[in-house]
C-alpha positions as CSV (number, residue, x, y, z in Angstrom):
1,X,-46.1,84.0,-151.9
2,X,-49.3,85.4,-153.4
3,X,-49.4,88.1,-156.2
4,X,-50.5,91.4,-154.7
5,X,-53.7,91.8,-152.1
6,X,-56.7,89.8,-153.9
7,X,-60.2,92.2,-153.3
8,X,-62.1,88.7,-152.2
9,X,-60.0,87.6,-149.3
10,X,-62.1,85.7,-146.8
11,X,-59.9,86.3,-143.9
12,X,-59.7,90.2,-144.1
13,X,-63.4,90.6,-145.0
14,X,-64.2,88.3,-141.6
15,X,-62.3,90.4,-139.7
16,X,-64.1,93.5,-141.1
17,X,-67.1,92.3,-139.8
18,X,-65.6,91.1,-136.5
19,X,-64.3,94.8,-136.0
20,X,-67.8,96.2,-136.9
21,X,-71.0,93.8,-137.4
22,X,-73.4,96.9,-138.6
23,X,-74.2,96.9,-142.2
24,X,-77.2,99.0,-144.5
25,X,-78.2,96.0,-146.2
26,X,-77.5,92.3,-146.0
27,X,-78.9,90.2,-149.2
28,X,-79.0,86.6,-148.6
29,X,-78.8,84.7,-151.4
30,X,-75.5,85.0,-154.0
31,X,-77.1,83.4,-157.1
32,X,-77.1,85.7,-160.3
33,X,-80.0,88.1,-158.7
34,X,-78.8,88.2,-155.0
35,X,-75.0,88.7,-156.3
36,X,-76.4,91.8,-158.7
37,X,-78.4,93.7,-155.8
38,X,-75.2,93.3,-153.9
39,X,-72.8,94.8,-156.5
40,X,-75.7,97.9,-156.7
41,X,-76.4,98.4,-153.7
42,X,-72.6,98.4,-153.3
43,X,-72.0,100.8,-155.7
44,X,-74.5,103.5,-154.4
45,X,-72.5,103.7,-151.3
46,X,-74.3,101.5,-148.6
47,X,-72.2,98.8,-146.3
48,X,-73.7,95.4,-147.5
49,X,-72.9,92.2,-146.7
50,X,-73.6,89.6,-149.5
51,X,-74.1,85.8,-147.7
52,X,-74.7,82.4,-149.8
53,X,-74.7,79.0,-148.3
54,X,-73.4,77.1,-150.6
55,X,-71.4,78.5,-153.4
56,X,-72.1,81.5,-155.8
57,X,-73.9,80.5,-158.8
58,X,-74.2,77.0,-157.2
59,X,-78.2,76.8,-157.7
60,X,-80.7,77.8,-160.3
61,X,-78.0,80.3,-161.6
62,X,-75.7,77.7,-162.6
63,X,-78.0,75.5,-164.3
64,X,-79.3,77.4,-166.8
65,X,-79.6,76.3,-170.7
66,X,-76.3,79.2,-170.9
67,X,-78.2,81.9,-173.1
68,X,-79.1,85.2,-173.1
69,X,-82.4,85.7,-174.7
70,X,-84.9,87.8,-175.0
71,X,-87.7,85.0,-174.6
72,X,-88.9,84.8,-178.4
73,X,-91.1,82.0,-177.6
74,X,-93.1,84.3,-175.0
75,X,-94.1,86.6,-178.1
76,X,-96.6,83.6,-179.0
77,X,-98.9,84.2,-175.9
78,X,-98.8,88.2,-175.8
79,X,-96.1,89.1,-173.6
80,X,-94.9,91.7,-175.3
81,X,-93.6,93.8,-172.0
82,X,-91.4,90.5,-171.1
83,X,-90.1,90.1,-174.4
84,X,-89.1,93.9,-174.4
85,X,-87.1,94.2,-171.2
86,X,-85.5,90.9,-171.9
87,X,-84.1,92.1,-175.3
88,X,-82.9,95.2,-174.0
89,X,-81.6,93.6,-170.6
90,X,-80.2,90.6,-173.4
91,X,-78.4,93.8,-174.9
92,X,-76.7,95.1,-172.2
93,X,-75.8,91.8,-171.1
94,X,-73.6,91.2,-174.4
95,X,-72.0,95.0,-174.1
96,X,-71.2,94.5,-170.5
97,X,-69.7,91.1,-170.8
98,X,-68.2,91.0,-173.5
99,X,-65.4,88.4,-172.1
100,X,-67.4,85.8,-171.8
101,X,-70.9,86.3,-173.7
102,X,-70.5,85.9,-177.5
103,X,-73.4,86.6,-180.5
104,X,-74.9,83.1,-181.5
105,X,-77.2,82.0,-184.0
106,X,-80.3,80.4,-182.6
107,X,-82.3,78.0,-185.5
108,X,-85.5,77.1,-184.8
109,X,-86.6,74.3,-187.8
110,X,-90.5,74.6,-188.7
111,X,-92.2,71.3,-190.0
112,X,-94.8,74.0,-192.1
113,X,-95.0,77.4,-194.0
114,X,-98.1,78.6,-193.5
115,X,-99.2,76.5,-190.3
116,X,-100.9,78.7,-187.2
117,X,-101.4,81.8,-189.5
118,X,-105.0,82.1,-188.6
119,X,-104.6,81.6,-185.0
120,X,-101.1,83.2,-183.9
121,X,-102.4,86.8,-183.8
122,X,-105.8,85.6,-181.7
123,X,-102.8,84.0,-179.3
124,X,-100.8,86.8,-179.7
125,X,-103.6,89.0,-178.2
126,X,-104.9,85.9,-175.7
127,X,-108.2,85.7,-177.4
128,X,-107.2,82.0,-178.1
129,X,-105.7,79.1,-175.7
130,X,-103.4,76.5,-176.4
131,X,-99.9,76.0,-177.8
132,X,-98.7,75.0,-181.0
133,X,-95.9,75.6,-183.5
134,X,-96.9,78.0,-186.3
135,X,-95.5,77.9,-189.6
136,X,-92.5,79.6,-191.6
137,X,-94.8,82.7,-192.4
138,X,-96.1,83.5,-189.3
139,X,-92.8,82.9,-187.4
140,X,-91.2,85.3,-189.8
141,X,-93.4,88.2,-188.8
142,X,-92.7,86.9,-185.2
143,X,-88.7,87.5,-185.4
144,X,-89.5,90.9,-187.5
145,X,-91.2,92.0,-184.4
146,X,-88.8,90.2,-182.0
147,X,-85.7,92.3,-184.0
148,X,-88.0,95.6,-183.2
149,X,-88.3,95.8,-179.7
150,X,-84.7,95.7,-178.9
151,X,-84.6,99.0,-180.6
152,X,-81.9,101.6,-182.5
153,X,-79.4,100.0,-179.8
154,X,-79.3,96.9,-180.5
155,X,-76.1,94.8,-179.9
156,X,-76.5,91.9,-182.1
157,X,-77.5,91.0,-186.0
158,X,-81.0,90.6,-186.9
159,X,-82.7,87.8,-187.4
160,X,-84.4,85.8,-190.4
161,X,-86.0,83.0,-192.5
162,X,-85.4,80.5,-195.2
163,X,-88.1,77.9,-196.7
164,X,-86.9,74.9,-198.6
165,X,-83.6,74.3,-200.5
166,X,-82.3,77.7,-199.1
167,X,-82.9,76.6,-195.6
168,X,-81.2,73.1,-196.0
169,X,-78.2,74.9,-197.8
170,X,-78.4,77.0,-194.8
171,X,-78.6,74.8,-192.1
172,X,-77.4,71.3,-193.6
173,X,-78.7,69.4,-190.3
174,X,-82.1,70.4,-191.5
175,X,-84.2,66.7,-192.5
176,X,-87.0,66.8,-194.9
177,X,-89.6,66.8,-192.9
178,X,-89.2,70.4,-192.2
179,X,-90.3,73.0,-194.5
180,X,-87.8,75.4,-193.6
181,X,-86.3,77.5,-190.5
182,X,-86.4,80.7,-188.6
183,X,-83.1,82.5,-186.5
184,X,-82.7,84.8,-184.3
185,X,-79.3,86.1,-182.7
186,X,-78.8,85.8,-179.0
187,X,-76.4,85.8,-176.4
188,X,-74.0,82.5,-175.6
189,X,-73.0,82.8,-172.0
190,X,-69.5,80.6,-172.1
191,X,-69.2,81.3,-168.5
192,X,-72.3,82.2,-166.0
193,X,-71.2,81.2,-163.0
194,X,-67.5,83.7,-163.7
195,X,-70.2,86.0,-164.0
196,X,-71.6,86.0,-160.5
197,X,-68.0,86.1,-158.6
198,X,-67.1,89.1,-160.7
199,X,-70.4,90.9,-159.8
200,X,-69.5,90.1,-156.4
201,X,-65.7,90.6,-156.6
202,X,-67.5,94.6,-158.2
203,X,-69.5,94.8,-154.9
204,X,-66.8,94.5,-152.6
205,X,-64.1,96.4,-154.5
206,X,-66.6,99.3,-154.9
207,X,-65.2,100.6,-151.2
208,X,-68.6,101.0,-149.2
209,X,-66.5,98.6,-146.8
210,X,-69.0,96.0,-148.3
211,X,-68.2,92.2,-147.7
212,X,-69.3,88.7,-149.3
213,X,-69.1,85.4,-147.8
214,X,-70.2,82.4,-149.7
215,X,-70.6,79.0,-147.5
216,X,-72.3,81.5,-144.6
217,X,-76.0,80.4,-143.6
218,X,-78.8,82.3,-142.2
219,X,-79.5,80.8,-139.1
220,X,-82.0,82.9,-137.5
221,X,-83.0,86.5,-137.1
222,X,-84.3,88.4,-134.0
223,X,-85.3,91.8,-135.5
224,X,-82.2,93.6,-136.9
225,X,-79.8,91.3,-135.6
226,X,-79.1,88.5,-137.5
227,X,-77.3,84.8,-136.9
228,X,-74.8,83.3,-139.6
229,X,-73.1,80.1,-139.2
230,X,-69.7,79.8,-141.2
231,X,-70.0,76.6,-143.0
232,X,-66.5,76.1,-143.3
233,X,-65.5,76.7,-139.9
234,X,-68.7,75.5,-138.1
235,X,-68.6,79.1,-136.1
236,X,-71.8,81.6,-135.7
237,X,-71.8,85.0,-135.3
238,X,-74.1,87.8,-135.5
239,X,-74.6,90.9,-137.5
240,X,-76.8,94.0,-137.6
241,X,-78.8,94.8,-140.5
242,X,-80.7,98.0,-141.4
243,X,-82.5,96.3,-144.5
244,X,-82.1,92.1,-145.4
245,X,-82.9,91.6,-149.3
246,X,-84.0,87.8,-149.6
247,X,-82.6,86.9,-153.0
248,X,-82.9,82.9,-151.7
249,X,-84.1,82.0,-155.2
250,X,-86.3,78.7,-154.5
251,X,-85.3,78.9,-151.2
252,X,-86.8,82.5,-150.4
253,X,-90.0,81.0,-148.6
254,X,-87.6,79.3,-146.6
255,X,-85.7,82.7,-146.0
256,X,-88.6,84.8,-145.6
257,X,-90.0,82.1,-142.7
258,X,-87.0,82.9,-140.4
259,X,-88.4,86.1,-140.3
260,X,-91.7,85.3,-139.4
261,X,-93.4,85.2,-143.1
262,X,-95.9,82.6,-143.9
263,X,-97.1,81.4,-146.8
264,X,-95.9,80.4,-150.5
265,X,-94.3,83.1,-153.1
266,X,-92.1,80.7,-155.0
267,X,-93.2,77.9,-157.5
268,X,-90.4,75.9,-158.1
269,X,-90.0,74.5,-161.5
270,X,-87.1,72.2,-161.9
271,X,-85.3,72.2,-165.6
272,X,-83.2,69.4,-166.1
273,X,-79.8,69.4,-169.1
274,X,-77.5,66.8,-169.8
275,X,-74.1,67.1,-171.2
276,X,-73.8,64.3,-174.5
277,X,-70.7,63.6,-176.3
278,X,-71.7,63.3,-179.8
279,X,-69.6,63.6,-182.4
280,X,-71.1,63.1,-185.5
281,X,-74.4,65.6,-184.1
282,X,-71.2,68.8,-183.2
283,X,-69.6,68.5,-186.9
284,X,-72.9,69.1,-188.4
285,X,-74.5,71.9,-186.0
286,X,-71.2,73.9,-185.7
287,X,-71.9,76.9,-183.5
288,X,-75.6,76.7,-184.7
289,X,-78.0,76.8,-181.2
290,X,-81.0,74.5,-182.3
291,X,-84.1,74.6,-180.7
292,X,-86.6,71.8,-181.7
293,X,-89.9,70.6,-180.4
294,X,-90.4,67.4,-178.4
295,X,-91.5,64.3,-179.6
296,X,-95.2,64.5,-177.4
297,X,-98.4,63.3,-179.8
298,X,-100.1,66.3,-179.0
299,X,-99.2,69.2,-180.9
300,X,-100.7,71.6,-178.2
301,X,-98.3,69.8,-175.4
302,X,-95.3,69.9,-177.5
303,X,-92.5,71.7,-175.9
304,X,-89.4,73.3,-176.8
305,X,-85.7,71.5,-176.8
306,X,-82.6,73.2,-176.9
307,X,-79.5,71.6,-178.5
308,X,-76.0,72.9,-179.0
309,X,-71.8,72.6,-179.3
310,X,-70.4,73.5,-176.0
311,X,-66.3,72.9,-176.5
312,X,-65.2,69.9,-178.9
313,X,-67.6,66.9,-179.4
314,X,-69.8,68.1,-176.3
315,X,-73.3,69.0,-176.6
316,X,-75.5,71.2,-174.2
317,X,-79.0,69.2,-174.6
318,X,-82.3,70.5,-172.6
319,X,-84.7,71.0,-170.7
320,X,-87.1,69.0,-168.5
321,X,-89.8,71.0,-166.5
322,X,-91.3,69.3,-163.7
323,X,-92.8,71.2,-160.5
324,X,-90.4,71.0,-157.6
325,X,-90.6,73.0,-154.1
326,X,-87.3,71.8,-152.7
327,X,-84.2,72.2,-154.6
328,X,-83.0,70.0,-152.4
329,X,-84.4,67.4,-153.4
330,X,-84.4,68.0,-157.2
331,X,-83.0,65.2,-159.0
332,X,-82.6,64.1,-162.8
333,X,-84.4,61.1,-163.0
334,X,-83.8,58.5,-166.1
335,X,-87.6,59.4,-167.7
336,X,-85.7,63.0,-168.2
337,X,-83.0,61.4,-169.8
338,X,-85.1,59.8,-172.0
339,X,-87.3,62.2,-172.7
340,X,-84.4,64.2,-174.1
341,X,-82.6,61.8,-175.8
342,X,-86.1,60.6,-178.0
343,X,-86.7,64.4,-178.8
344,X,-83.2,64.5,-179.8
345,X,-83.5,61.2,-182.1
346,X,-86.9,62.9,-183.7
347,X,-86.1,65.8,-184.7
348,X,-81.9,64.7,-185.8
349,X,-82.8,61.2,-186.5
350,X,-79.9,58.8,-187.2
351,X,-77.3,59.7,-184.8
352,X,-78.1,57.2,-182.1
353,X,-77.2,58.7,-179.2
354,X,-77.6,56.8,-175.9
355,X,-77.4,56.8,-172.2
356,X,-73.8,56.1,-172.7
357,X,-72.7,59.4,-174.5
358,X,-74.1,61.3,-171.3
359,X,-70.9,62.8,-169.5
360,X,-72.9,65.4,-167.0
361,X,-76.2,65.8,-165.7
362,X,-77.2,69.6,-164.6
363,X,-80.5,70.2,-162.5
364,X,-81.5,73.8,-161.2
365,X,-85.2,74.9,-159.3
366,X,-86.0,78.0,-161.2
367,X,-88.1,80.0,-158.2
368,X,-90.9,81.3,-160.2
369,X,-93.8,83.4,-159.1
370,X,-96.3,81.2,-157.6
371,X,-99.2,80.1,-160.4
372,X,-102.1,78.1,-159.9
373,X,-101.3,76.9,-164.0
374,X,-100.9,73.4,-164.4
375,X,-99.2,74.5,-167.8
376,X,-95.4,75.0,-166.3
377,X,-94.0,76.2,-169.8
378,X,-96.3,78.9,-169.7
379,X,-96.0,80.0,-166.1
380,X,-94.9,83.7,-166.0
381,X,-91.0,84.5,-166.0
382,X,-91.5,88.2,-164.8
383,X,-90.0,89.0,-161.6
384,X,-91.4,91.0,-158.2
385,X,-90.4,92.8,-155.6
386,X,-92.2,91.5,-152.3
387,X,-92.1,94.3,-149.2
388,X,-92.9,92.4,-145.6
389,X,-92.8,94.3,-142.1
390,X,-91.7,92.1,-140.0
391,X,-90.6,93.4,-136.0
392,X,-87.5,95.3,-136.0
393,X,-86.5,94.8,-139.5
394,X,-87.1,96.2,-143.1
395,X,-87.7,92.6,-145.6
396,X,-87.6,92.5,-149.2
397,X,-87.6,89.6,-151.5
398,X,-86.9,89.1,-154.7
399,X,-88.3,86.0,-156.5
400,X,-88.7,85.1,-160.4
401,X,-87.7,86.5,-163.6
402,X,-85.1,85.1,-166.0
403,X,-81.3,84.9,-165.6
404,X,-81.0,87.7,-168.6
405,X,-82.8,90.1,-166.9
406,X,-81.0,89.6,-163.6
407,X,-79.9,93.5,-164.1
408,X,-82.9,94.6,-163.8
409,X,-84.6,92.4,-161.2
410,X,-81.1,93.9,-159.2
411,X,-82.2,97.6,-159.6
412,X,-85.7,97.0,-158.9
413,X,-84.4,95.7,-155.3
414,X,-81.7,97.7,-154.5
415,X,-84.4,100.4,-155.4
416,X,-87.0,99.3,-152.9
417,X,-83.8,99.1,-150.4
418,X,-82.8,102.7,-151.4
419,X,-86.3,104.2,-150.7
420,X,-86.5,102.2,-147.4
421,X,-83.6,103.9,-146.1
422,X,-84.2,107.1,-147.9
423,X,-81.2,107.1,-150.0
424,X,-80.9,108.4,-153.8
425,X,-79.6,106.2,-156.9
426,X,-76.3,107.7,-157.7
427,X,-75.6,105.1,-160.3
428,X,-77.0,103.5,-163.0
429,X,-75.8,99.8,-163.8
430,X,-77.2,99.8,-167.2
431,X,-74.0,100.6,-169.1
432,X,-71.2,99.2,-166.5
433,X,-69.4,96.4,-167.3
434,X,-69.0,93.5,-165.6
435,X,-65.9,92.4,-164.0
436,X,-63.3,91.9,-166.5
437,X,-66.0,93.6,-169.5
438,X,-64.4,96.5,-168.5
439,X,-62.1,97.9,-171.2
440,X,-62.4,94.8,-173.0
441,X,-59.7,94.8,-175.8
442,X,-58.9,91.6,-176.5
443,X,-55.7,91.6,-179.1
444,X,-54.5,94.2,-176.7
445,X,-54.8,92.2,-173.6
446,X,-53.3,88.2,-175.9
447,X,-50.8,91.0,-177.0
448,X,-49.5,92.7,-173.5
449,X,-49.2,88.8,-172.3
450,X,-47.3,87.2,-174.4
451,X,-45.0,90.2,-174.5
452,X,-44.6,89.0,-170.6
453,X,-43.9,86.2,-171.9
454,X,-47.1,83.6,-171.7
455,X,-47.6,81.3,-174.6
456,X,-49.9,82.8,-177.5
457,X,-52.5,79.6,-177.1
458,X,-52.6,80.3,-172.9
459,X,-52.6,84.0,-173.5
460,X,-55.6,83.7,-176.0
461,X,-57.5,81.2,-173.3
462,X,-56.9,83.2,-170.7
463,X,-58.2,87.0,-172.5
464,X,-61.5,84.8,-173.6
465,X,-61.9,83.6,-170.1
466,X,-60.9,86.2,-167.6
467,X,-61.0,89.3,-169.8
468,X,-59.3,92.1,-168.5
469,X,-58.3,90.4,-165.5
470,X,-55.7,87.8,-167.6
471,X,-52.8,90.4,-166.5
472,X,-53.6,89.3,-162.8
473,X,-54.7,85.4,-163.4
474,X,-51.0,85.5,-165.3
475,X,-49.5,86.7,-162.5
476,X,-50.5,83.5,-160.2
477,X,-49.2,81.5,-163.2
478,X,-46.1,82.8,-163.3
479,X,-46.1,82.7,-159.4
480,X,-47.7,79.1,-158.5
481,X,-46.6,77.7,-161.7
482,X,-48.3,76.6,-165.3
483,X,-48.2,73.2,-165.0
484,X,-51.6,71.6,-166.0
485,X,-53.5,69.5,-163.6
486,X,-56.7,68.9,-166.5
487,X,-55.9,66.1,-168.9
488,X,-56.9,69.1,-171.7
489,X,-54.0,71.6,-169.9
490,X,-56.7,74.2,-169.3
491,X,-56.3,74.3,-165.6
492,X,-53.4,75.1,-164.4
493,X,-52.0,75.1,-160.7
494,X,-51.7,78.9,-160.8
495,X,-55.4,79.4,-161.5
496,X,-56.3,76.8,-158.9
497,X,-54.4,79.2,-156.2
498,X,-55.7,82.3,-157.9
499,X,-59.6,80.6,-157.6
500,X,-58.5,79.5,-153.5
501,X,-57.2,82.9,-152.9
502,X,-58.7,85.6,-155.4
503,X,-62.3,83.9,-155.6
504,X,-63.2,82.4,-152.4
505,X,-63.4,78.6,-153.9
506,X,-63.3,76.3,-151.1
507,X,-64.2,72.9,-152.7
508,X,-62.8,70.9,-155.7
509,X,-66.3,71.6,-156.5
510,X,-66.4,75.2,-156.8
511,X,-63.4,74.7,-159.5
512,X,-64.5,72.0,-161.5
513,X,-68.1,73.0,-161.6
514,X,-68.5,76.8,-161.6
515,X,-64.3,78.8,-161.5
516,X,-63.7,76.8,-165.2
517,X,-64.9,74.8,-167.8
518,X,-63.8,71.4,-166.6
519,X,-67.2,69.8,-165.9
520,X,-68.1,70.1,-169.4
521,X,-64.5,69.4,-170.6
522,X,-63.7,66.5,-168.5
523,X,-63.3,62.9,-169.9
524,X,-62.7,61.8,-166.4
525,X,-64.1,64.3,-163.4
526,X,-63.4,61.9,-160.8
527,X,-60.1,62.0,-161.0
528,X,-59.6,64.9,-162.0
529,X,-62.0,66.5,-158.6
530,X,-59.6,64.4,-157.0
531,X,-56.3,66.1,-158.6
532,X,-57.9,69.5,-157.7
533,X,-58.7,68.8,-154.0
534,X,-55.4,67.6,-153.9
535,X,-53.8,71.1,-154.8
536,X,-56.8,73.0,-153.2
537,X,-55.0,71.5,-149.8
538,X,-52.4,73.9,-150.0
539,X,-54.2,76.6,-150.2
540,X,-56.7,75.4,-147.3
């Protein structure tokens, strides 16, 4: 017995298309940017039909460093406009997700205080090449002007500097060799990938008669009519199609070439994390986000490493760049694990951390505009909207940008797909929340469920990870049973059902990986992927 009629059930949406196979807009693609344009285009009234063929979030959009920013580090080179939208999209992010994004302090230690004070405003107005990192001064006029483009409305604290004993009383991780520190506030995403599923689980409840299948492939186009295999069940079928929005991510060329389209967009750039267990690094940095530069001998080829406390002794530590056309055959490779770990032994020397504290390995193709720049870092991270006419069907593809700004990259499309078919905006995203933002109370919602009687601790897990959908994750509890199937008790066999049935999981995968926290939790994910296939059967 299931708790009430879950909005993402695979079997009634199927049948919905079986029964009528004409939609206004099909976006392929359910990362962060193809589920966004669904939810919009959703929400101004049009049929769409969201497909992905793997898992939501199960790409790029899952394998990101887990922050909201507004791209401080891009104020260096004079990209003031980025920087802009990226604060204010940053802010709306944190209002509108308020469940699962959550202000953090991001450190960035400085080895000088007056270093790069001649040259950071002739590279801040690209008079001047190169890279290097400036000193306390000059960064501290940086974060004053960082602080002012997000404007009167800004969501989270400002920012600020300390030189000396004030910035090692501050920041106690801080080594000598650094003259002091800079911070901004940003946004900590605790779950990105529960972001995507409620974006689409928005799209589909909006009542366009909308639909999203993840685990559904693009197999072909002829015009408007368009071929999609079912990866679960090996069966094909077709659909018709007013307007197709390729949101493939690095996999658009590949999207766009079905229909005919020739030629590179993307430039895939591959960043590569790994997941430490460290626990003498987590007591000192508490829920301080460092960012330090790498270890490289030149100072103009240095790049920026990001370091922080994901859940207990578990460190988020990043990123790699490296150029890479086929996600598919991105891989982390041990020079990136050792890359990392040196950095991390420079700049918190004494720690000695080693292959061996390296519980998870994340690698995601970020699909960049193509650059002929050799410099990757410094590749562009705006985003555009690509128009293509081929026979018998309107094409538009989305390709680049940031995972912050995926709001805004989703307007811009579901714009170009509203003037196509000569429709009007009739909503604005910009203040909607997100799933279960909506209504976000938080001692109201740990209150209402332990008055239905849930224990305070699972009641306060389950407000902080579902939002205002605990009520109906409670409900499968209470249904499927509590009983813990994590060595940590934070999976449950209730929310394995709930993810089967409410949120189109399919594979232990999809639950470990991307519906909870386990993969970074985990002492043991092989048997414990195991354990969850096991109860995934019965839901099969």
């Amino acid at each position: 017995m299931s708790p009430g009629e879950p909005t993402l059930d695979r079997r009634r949406m199927e049948a919905e298309i079986a029964a009528d196979n004409r939609f206004d807009a099909v976006v392929v693609g359910g990362g962060i940017t193809g589920a966004g344009t669904f939810r919009d285009l959703a929400l101004q009234g049009l049929r769409v039909l969201l497909v992905e063929r793997d898992d939501f979030a199960s790409g790029a959009s899952g394998a990101l460093t887990r922050i909201a920013h507004g791209g401080f580090r891009y104020l260096e080179r004079g990209d003031v406009g980025l920087v802009r939208e990226s604060v204010i999209e940053r802010d709306l992010l944190v209002a509108n997700a308020p469940h699962v994004i959550r202000p953090v302090r991001v450190v960035l230690p400085l080895r000088t205080r007056l270093g790069g004070l001649l040259a950071a405003p002739f590279r801040f107005l690209k008079l001047m090449p190169g890279r290097g990192m400036p000193g306390v001064v000059p960064m501290t006029i940086g974060v004053r002007l960082y602080d002012a483009l997000a404007g009167r409305r800004r969501a989270l604290a400002r920012g600020g500097a300390a030189m000396g004993a004030s910035a090692r009383r501050l920041f106690p991780y801080l080594g000598q060799a650094f003259a002091g520190a800079i911070w901004t506030q940003e946004g900590r995403i605790h779950a990105p990938e529960r972001i995507a599923v409620e974006l689409v689980e928005d799209g589909v409840a909006a009542g366009s008669g909308s639909a999203a299948l993840n685990y559904c492939r693009l197999a072909g186009a002829d015009g408007c009519t368009l071929t999609l295999e079912d990866r679960l069940s090996g069966a094909t079928f077709t659909v018709e199609a007013r307007v197709v929005v390729n949101a493939g991510g690095a996999h658009a060329d590949k999207v766009a070439a079905l229909f005919g389209i020739t030629g590179r967009m993307t430039g895939g750039v591959a960043g590569i994390h790994v997941v430490i267990d460290a626990p003498s690094i987590a007591a000192s940095l508490r829920d301080d986000l460092l960012f330090f530069e790498d270890h490289h001998a030149d100072p103009a080829k240095r790049r920026l490493c990001v370091l922080y406390r994901l859940a207990g002794n578990r460190l988020l530590l990043g990123t790699t760049e490296f150029a890479c056309d086929d996600p598919d055959e991105a891989t982390i490779r041990p020079a990136d694990e050792d890359y990392l770990l040196k950095a991390l032994d420079a700049a918190l020397p004494g720690h000695g951390v080693t292959r061996t504290a390296i519980t998870g390995r994340i690698v995601g193709v970020r699909p960049l505009i193509r650059s002929k720049t050799a410099d990757l870092t410094s590749r562009s991270r705006s985003h555009a909207v690509i128009q293509h006419q081929p026979k018998g069907v309107a094409l538009i593809t989305i390709i680049g940008g940031k995972w912050t700004t995926f709001r805004r990259m989703a307007e811009d499309a579901a714009d170009a797909v509203l003037a196509e078919l000569g429709r009007a905006r009739t909503l604005s995203t910009a203040h909607l929340a997100i799933g279960g933002g909506r209504d976000f109370r938080r001692a109201d919602i740990i209150r209402d469920l332990v008055a239905g009687g849930l224990d305070a601790a699972l009641a306060e897990r389950l407000a902080d990870t579902y939002g205002n959908r605990a009520s109906r994750v409670a409900e499968w509890i209470r249904k499927e049973g509590g009983e813990p199937v994590s060595a940590d008790g934070r999976l449950t066999r209730g929310e394995i059902a709930f993810f089967a049935r409410a949120e189109l999981a399919a594979t232990a995968e999809d639950i470990v990986r991307r519906r909870s926290d386990q993969f970074f939790r985990s002492d043991d994910l092989e048997t414990l992927t195991a354990r969850v296939a096991d109860e995934l059967d019965r839901w099969s």
